[in-house]
C-alpha positions as CSV (number, residue, x, y, z in Angstrom):
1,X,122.2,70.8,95.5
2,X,120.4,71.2,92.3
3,X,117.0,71.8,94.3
4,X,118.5,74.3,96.3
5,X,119.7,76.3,93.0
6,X,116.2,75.5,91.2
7,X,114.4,76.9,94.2
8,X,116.5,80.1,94.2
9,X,116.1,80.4,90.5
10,X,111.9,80.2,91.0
11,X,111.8,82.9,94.3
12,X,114.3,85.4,92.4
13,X,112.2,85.2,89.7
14,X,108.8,85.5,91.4
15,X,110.1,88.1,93.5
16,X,111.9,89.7,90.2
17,X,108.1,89.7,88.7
18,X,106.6,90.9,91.6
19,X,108.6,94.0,92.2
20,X,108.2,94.9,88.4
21,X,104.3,94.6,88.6
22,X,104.2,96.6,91.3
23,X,106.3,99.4,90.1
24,X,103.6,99.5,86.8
25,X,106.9,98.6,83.9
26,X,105.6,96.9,81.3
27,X,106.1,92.8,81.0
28,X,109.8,92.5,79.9
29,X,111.6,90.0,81.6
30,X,115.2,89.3,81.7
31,X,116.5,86.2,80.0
32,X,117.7,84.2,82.8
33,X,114.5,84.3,85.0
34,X,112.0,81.2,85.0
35,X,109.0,82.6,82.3
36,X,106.2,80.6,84.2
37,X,107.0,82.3,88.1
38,X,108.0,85.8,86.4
39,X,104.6,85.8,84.8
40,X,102.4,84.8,87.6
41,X,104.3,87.4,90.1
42,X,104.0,89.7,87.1
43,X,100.3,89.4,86.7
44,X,99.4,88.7,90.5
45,X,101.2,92.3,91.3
46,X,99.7,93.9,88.5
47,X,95.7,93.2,88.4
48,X,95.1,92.0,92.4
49,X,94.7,95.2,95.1
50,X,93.5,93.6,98.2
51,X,91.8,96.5,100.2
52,X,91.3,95.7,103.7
53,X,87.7,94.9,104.2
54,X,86.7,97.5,106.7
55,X,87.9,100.1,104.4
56,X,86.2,98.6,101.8
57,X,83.0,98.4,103.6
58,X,83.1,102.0,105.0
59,X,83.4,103.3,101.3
60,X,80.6,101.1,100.3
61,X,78.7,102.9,103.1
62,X,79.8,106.7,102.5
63,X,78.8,106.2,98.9
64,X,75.3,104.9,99.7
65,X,74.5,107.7,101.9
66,X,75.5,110.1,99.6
67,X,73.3,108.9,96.7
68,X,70.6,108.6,99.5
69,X,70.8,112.7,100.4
């Protein structure tokens, strides 16, 4: 029982972390969230953009062609 509560406790609060990164509000968490899964979430939402890589290459390319000309 008290696994089940712990693990609720750690996904609300990742997911608590995540959501705030993501919506750019500064790092203020609530009281009752666990500090080491808020921050992670917190800081995983807020400095990693994963760009699919064919978009990533085709911008690559467009800017060398444009230097090139």
């Amino acid at each position: 029982m008290i696994a089940i509560v712990l693990h609720w406790h750690r996904a609300t609060s990742w997911k608590l972390g995540r959501s705030h990164g993501k919506q750019g509000r500064p790092y203020n968490r609530p009281w009752w969230v666990d500090e080491a899964h808020y921050a992670l979430a917190y800081t995983y939402a807020k400095l990693i953009e994963i760009r699919p890589a064919a978009e990533a290459s085709l911008t690559m390319i467009d800017q060398e062609v444009k230097s090139a000309l």
